[in-house]
PyMOL CGO cylinders between C-alpha atoms (Angstrom):
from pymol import cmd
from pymol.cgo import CYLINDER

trace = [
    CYLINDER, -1.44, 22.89, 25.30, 0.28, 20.87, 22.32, 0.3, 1, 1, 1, 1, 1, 1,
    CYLINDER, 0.28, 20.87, 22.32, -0.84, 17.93, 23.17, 0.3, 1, 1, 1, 1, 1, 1,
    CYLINDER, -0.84, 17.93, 23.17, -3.27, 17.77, 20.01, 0.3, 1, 1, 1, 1, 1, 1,
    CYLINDER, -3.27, 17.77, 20.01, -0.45, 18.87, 17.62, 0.3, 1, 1, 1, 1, 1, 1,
    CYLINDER, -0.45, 18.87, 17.62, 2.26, 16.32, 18.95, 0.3, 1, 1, 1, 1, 1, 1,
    CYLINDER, 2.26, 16.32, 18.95, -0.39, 13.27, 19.30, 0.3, 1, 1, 1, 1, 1, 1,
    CYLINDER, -0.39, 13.27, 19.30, -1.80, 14.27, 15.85, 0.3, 1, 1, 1, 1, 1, 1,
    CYLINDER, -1.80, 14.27, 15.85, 1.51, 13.77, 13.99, 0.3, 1, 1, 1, 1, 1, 1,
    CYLINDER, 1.51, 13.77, 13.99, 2.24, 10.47, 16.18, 0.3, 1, 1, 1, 1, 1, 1,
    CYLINDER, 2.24, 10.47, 16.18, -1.74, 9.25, 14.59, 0.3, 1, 1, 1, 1, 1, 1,
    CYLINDER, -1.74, 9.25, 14.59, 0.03, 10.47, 11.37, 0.3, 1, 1, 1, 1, 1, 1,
    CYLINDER, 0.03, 10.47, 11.37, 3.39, 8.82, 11.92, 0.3, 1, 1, 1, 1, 1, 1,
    CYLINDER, 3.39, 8.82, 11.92, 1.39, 5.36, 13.15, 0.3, 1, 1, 1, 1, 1, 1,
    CYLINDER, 1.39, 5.36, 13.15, -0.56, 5.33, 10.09, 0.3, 1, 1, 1, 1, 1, 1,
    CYLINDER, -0.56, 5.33, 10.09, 1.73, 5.80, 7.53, 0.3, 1, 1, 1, 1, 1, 1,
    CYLINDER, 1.73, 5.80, 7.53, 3.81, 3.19, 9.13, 0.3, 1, 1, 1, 1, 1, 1,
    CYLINDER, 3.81, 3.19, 9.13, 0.89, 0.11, 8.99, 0.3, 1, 1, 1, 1, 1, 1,
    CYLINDER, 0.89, 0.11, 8.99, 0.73, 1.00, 4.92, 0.3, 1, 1, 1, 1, 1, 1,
    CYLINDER, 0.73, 1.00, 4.92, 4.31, 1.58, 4.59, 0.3, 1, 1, 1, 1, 1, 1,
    CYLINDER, 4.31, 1.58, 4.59, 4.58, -1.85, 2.99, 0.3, 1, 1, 1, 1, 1, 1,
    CYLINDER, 4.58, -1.85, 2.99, 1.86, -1.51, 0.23, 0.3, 1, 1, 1, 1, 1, 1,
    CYLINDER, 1.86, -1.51, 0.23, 2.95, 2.51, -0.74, 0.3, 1, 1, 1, 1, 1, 1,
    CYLINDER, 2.95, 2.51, -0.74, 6.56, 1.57, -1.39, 0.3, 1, 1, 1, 1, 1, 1,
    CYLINDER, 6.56, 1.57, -1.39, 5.50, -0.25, -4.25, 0.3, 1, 1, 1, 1, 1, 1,
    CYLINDER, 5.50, -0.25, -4.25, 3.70, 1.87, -6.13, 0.3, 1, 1, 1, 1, 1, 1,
    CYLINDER, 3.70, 1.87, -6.13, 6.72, 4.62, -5.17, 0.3, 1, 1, 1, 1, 1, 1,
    CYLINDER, 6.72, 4.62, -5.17, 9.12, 2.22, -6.64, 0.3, 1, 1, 1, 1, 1, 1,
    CYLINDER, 9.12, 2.22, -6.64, 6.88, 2.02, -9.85, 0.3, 1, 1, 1, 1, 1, 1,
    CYLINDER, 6.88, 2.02, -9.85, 6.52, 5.36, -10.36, 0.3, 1, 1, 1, 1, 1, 1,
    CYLINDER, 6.52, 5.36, -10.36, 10.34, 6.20, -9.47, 0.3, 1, 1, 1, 1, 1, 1,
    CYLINDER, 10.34, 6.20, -9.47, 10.68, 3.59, -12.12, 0.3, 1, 1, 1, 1, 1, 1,
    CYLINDER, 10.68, 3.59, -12.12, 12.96, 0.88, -9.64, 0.3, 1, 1, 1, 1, 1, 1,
    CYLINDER, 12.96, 0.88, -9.64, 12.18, -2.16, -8.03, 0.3, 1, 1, 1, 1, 1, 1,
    CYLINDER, 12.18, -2.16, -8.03, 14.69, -1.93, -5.48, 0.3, 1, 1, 1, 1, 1, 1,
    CYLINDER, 14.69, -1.93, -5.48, 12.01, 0.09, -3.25, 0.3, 1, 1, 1, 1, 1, 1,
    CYLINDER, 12.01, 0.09, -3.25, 9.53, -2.54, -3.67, 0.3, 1, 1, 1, 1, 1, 1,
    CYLINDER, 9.53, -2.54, -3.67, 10.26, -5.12, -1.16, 0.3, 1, 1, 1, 1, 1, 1,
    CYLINDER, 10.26, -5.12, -1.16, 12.20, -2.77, 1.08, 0.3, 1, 1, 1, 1, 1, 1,
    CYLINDER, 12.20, -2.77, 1.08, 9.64, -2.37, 3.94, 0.3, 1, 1, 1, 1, 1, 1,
    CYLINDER, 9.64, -2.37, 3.94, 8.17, -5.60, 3.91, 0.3, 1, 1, 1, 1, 1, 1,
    CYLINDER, 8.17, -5.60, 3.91, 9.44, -6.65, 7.27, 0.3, 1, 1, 1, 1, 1, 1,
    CYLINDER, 9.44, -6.65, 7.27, 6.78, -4.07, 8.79, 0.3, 1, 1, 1, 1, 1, 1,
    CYLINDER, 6.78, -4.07, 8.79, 3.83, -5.76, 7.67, 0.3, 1, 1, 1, 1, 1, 1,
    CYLINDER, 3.83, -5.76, 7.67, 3.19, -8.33, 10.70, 0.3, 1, 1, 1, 1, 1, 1,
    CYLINDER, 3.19, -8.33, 10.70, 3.02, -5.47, 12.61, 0.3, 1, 1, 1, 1, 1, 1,
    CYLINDER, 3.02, -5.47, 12.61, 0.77, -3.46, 10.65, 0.3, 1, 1, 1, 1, 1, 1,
    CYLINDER, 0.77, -3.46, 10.65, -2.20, -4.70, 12.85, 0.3, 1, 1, 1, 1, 1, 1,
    CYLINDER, -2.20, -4.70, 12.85, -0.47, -2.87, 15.94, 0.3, 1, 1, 1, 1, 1, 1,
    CYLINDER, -0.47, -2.87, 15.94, 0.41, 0.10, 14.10, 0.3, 1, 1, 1, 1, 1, 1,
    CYLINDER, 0.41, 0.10, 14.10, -3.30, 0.13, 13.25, 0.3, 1, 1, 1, 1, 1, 1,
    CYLINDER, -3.30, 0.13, 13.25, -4.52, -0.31, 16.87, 0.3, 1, 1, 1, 1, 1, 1,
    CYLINDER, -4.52, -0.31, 16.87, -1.96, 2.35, 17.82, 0.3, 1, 1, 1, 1, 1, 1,
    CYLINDER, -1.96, 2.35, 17.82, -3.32, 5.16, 15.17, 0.3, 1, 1, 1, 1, 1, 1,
    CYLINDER, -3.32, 5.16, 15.17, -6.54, 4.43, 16.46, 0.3, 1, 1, 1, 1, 1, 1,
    CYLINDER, -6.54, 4.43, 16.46, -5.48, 4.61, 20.66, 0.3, 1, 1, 1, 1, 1, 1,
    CYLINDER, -5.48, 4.61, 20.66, -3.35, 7.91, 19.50, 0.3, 1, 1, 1, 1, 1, 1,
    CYLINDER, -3.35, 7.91, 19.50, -5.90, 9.86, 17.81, 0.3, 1, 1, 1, 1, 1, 1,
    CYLINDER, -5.90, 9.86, 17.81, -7.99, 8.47, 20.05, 0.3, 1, 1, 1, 1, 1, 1,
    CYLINDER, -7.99, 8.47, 20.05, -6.32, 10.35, 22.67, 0.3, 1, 1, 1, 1, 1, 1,
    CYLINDER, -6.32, 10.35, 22.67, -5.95, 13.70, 21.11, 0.3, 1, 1, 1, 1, 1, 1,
    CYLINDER, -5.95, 13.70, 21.11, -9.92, 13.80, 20.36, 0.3, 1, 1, 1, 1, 1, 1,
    CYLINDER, -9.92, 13.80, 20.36, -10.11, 13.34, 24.06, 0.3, 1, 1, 1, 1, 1, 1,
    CYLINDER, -10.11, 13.34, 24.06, -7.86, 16.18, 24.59, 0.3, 1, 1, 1, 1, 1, 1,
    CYLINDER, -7.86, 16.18, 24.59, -9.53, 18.36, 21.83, 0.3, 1, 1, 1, 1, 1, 1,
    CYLINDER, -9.53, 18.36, 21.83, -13.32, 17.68, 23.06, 0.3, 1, 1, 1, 1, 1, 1,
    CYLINDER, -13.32, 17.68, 23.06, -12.49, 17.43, 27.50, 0.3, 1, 1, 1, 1, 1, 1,
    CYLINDER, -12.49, 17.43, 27.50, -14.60, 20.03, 29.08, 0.3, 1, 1, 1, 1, 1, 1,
    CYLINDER, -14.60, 20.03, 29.08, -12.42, 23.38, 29.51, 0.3, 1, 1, 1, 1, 1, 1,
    CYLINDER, -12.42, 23.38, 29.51, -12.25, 24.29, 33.72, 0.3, 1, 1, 1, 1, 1, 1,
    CYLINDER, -12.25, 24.29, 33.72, -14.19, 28.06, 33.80, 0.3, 1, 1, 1, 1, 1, 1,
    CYLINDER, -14.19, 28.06, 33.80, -11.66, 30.73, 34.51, 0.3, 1, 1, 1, 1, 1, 1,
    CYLINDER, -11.66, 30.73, 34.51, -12.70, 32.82, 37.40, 0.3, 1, 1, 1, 1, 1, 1,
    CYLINDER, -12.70, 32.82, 37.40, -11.05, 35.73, 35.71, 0.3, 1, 1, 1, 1, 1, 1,
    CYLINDER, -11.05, 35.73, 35.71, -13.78, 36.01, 32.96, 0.3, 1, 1, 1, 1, 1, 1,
    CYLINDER, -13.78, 36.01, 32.96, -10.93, 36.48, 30.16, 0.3, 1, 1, 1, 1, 1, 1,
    CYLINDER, -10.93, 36.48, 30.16, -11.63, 36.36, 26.73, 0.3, 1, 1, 1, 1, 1, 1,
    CYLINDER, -11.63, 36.36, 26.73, -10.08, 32.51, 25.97, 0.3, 1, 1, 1, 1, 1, 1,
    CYLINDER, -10.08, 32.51, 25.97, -7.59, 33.03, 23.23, 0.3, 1, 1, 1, 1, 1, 1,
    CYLINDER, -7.59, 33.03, 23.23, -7.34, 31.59, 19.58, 0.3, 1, 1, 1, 1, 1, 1,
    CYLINDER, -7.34, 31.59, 19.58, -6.06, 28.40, 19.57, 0.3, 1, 1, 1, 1, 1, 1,
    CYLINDER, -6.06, 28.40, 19.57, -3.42, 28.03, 16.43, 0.3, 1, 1, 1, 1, 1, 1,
    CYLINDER, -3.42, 28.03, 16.43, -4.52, 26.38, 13.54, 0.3, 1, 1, 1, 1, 1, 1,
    CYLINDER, -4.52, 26.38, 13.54, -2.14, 22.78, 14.45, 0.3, 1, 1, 1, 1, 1, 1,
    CYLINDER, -2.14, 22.78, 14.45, -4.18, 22.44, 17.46, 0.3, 1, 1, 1, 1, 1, 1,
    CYLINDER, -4.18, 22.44, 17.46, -7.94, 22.88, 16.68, 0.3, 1, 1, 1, 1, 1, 1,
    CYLINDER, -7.94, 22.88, 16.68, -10.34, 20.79, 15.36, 0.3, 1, 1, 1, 1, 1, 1,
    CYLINDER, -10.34, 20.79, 15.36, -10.04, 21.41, 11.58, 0.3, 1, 1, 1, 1, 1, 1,
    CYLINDER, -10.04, 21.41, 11.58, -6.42, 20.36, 11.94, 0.3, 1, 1, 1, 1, 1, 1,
    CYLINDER, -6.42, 20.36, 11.94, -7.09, 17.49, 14.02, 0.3, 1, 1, 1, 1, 1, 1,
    CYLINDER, -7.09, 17.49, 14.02, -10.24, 16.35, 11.70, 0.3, 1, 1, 1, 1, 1, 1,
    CYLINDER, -10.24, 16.35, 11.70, -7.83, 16.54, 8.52, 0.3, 1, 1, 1, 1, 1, 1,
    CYLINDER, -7.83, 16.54, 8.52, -5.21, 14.18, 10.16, 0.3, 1, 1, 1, 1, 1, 1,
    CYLINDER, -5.21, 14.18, 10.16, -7.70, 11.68, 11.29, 0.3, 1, 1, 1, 1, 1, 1,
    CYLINDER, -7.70, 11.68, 11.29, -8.57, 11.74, 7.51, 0.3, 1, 1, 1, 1, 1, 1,
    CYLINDER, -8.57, 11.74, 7.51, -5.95, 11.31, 6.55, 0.3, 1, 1, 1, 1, 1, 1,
    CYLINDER, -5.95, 11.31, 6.55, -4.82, 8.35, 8.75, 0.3, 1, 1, 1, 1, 1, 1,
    CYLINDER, -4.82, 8.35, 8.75, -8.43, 6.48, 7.79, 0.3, 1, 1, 1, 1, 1, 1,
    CYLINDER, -8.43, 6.48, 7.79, -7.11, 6.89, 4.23, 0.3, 1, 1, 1, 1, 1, 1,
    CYLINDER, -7.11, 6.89, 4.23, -3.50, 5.59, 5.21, 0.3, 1, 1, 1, 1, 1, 1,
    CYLINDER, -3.50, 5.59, 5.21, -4.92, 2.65, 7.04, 0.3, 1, 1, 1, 1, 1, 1,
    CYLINDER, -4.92, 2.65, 7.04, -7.28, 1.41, 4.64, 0.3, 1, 1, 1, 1, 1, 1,
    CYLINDER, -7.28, 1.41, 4.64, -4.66, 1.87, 1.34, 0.3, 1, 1, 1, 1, 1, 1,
    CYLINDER, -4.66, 1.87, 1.34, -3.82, -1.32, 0.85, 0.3, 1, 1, 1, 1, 1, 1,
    CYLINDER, -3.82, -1.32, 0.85, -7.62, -1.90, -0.14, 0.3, 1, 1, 1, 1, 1, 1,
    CYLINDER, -7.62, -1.90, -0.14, -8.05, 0.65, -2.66, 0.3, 1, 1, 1, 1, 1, 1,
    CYLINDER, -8.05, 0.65, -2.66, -4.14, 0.57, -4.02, 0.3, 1, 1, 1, 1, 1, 1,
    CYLINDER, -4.14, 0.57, -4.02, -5.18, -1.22, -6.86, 0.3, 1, 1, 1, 1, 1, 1,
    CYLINDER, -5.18, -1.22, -6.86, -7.20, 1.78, -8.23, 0.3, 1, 1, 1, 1, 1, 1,
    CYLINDER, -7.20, 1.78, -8.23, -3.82, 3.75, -8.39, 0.3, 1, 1, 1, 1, 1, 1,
    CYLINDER, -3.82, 3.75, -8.39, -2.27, 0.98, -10.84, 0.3, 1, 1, 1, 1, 1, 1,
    CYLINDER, -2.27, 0.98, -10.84, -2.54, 1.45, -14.91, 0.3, 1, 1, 1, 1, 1, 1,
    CYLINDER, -2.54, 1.45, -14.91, -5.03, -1.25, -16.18, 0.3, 1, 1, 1, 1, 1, 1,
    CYLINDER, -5.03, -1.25, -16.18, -3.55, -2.44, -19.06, 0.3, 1, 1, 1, 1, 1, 1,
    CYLINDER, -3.55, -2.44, -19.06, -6.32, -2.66, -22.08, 0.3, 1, 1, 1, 1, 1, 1,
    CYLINDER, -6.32, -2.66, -22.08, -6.38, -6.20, -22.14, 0.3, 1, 1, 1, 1, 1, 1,
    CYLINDER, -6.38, -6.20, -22.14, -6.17, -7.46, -25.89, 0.3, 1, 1, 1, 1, 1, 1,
    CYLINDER, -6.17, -7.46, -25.89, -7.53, -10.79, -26.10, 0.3, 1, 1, 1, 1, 1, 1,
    CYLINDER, -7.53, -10.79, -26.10, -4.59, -12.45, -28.15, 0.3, 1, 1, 1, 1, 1, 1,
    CYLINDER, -4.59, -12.45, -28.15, -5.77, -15.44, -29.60, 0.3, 1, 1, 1, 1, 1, 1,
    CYLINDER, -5.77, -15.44, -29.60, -4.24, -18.47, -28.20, 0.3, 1, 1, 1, 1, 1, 1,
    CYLINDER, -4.24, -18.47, -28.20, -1.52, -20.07, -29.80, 0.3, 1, 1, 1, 1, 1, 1,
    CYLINDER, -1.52, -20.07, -29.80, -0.21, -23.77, -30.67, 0.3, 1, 1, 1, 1, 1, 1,
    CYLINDER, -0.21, -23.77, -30.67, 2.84, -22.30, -29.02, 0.3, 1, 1, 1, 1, 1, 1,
    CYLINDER, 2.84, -22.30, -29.02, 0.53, -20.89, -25.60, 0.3, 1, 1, 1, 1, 1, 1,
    CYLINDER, 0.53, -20.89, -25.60, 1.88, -22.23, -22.59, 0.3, 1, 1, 1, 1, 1, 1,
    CYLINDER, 1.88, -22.23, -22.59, 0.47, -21.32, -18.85, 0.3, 1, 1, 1, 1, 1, 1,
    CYLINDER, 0.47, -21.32, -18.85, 3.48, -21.24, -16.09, 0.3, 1, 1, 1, 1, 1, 1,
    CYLINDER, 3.48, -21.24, -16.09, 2.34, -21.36, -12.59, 0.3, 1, 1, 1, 1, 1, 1,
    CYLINDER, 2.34, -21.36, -12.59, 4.96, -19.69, -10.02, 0.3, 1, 1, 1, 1, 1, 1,
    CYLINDER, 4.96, -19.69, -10.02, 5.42, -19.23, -6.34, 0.3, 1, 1, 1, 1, 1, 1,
    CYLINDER, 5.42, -19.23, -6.34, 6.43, -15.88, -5.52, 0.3, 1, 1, 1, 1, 1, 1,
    CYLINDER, 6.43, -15.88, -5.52, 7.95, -14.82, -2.28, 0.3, 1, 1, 1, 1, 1, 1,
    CYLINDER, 7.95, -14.82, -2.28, 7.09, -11.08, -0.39, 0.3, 1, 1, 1, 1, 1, 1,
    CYLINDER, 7.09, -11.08, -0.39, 3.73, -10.53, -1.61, 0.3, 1, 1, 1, 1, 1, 1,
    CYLINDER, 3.73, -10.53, -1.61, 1.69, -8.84, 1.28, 0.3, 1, 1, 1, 1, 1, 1,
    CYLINDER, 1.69, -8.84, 1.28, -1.05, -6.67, -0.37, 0.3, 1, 1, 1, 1, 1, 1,
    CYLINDER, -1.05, -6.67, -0.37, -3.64, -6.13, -3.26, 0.3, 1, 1, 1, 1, 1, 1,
    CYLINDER, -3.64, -6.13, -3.26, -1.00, -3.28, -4.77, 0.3, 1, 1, 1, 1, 1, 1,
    CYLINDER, -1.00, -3.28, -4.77, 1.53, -6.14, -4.41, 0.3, 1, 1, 1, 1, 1, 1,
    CYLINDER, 1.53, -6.14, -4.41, -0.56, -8.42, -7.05, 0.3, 1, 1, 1, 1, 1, 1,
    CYLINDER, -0.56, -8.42, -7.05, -0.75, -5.41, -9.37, 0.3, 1, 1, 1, 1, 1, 1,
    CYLINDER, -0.75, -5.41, -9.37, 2.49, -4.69, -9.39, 0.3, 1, 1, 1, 1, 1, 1,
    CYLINDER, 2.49, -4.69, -9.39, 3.31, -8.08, -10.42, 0.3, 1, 1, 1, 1, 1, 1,
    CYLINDER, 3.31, -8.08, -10.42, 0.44, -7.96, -12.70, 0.3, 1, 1, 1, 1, 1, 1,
    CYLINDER, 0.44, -7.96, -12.70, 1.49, -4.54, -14.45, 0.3, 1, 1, 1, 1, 1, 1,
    CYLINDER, 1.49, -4.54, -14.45, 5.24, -5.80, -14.75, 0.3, 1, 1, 1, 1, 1, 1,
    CYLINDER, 5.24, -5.80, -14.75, 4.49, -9.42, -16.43, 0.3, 1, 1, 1, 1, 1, 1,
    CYLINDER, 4.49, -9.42, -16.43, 1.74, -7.58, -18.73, 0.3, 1, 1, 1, 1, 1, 1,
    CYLINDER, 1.74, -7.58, -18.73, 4.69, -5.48, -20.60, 0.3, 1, 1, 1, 1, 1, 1,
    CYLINDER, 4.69, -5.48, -20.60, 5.96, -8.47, -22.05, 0.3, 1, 1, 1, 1, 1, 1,
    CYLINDER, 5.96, -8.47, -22.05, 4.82, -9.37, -25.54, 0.3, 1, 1, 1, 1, 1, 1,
    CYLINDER, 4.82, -9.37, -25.54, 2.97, -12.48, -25.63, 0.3, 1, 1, 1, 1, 1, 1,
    CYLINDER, 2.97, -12.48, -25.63, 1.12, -12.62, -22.46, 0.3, 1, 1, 1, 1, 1, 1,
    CYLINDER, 1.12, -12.62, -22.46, -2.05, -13.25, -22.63, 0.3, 1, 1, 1, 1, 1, 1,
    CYLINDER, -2.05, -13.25, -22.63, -3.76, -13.50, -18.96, 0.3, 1, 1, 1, 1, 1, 1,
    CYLINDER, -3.76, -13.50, -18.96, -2.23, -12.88, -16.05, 0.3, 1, 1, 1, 1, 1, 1,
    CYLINDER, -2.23, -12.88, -16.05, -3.76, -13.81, -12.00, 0.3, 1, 1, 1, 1, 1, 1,
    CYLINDER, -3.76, -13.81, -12.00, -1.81, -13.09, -9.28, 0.3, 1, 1, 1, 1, 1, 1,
    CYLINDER, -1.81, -13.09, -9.28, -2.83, -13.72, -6.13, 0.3, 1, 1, 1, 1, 1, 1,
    CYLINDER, -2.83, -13.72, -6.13, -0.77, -12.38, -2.55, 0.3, 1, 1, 1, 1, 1, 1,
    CYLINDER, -0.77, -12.38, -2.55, -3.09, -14.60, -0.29, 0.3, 1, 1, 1, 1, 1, 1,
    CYLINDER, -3.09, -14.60, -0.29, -1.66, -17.83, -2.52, 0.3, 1, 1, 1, 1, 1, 1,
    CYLINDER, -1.66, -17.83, -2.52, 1.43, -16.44, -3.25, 0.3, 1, 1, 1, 1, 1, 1,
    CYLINDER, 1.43, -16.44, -3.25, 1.53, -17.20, -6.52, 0.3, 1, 1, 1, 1, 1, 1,
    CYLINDER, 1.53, -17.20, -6.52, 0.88, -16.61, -10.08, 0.3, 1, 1, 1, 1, 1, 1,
    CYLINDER, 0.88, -16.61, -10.08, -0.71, -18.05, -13.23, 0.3, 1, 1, 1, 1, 1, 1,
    CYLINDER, -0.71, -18.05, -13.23, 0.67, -16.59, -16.44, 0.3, 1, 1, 1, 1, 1, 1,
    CYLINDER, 0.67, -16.59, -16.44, -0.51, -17.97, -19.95, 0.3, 1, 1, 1, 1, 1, 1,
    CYLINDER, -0.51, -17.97, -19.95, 1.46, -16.65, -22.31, 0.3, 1, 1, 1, 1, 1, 1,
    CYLINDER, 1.46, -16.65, -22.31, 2.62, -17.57, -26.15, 0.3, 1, 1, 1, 1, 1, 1,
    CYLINDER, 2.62, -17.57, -26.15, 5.98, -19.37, -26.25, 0.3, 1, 1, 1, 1, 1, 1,
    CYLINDER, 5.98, -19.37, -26.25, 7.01, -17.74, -29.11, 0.3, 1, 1, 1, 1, 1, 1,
    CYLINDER, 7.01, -17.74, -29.11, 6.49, -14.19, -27.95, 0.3, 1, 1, 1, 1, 1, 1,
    CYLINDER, 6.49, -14.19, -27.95, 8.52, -14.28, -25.03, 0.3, 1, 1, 1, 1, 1, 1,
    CYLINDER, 8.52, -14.28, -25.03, 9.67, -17.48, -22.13, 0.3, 1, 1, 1, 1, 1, 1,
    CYLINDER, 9.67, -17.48, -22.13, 9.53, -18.28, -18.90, 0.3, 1, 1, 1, 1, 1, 1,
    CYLINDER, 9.53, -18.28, -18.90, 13.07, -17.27, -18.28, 0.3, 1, 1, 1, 1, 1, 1,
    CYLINDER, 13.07, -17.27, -18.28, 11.60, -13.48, -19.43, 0.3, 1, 1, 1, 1, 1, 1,
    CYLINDER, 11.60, -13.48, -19.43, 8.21, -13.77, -16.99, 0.3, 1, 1, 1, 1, 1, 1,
    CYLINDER, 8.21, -13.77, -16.99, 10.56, -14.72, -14.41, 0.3, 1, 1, 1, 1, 1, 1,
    CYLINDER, 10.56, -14.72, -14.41, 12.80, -12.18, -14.89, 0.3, 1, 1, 1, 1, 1, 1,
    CYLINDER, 12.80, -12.18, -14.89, 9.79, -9.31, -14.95, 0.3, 1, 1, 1, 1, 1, 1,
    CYLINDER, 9.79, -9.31, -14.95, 8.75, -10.89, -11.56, 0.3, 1, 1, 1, 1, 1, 1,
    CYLINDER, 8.75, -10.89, -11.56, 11.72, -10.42, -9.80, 0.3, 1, 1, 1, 1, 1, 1,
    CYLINDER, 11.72, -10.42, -9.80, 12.25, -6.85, -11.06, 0.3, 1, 1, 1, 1, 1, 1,
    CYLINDER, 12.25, -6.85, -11.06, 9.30, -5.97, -8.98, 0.3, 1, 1, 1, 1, 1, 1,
    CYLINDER, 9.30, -5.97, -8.98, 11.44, -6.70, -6.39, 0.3, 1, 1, 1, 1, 1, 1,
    CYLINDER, 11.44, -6.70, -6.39, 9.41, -10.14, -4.91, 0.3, 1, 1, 1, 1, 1, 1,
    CYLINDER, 9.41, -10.14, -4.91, 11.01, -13.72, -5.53, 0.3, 1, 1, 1, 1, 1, 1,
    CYLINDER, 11.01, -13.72, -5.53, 10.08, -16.21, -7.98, 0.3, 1, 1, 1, 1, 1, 1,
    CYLINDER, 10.08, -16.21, -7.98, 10.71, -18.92, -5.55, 0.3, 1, 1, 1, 1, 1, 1,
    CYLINDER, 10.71, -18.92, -5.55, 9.25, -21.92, -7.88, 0.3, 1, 1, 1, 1, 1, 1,
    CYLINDER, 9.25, -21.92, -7.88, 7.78, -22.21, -11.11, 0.3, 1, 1, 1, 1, 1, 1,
    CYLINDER, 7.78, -22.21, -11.11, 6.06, -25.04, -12.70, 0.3, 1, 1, 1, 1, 1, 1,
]
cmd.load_cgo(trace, "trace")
């Protein structure tokens, strides 16, 4: 019976779809583009679905791993089952969908905290508040957060997804808002307003 093997990889499949939108990110950091970034973010209202499917799909293959076997009535020896359709296998790929599911809440971890060097605040410090469009995530907010904290000058950065925006203080002789913008939107989300 394949059953176990084909529903696994659907659990698989299901799962990696609902966090599709919070890995590209940190893909598109490490492959050193922002053109990944934002490319999956039409998936995210449907993450909750992709969620309740992984969970009704794997769901199903436990069922079909743990049913009660019919006795044969020819008293044969039942025969190894192959690795892709035990319970080890079946065990790892539930694991591994839990940890697909719950990424965006530990993405953050996977971001490079920069040191933060308390700069001293300047005559010339100014704080720009901006609205940023296609944040859906925790990882989104770092990414933002790593990108903005390259630039010389800054000297806090919040970013929040659930607001949408972004408070940046940052001394106006260092760098502008014309640069902060410009490190936003190379994460691949819009600066849709700044203030």
């Amino acid at each position: 019976m394949k059953a176990p093997k084909v529903t696994a990889n659907a659990g698989i499949l299901t799962a990696f779809a609902s966090s599709v939108c919070c890995i590209t990110p940190l893909l598109a950091m490490f492959a050193g583009t922002s053109s990944l970034a934002t490319t999956f973010d039409w998936i995210e209202p449907a993450r909750p679905y992709f969620i309740i499917g992984t969970v009704l799909i794997l769901g199903f293959a436990w069922y079909q791993q743990l049913k009660p076997v019919s006795e044969v009535s020819c008293n044969c020896e039942p025969e190894n089952k192959p690795f892709m359709q035990s319970k080890k296998f079946l065990s790892l790929v539930t694991l591994a969908a839990a940890l697909l599911i719950t990424f965006p809440s530990y993405s953050g971890l996977l971001y490079h905290q920069k040191q933060e060097v308390k700069q001293p605040i300047s005559k010339k410090g100014q704080t720009a508040f901006i609205k940023i469009k296609g944040m859906t995530c925790e990882g989104c907010e770092h990414h933002v957060t790593q990108e903005v904290n390259k630039l010389k000058g800054i000297q806090q950065v919040q970013v929040s997804y659930k607001t949408a925006s972004a408070t940046v203080k940052y001394d106006s002789t260092k760098t502008s808002l014309a640069e902060i913008k410009k490190a936003v939107d190379a994460t691949g989300y819009k600066v849709v307003e700044t203030n």
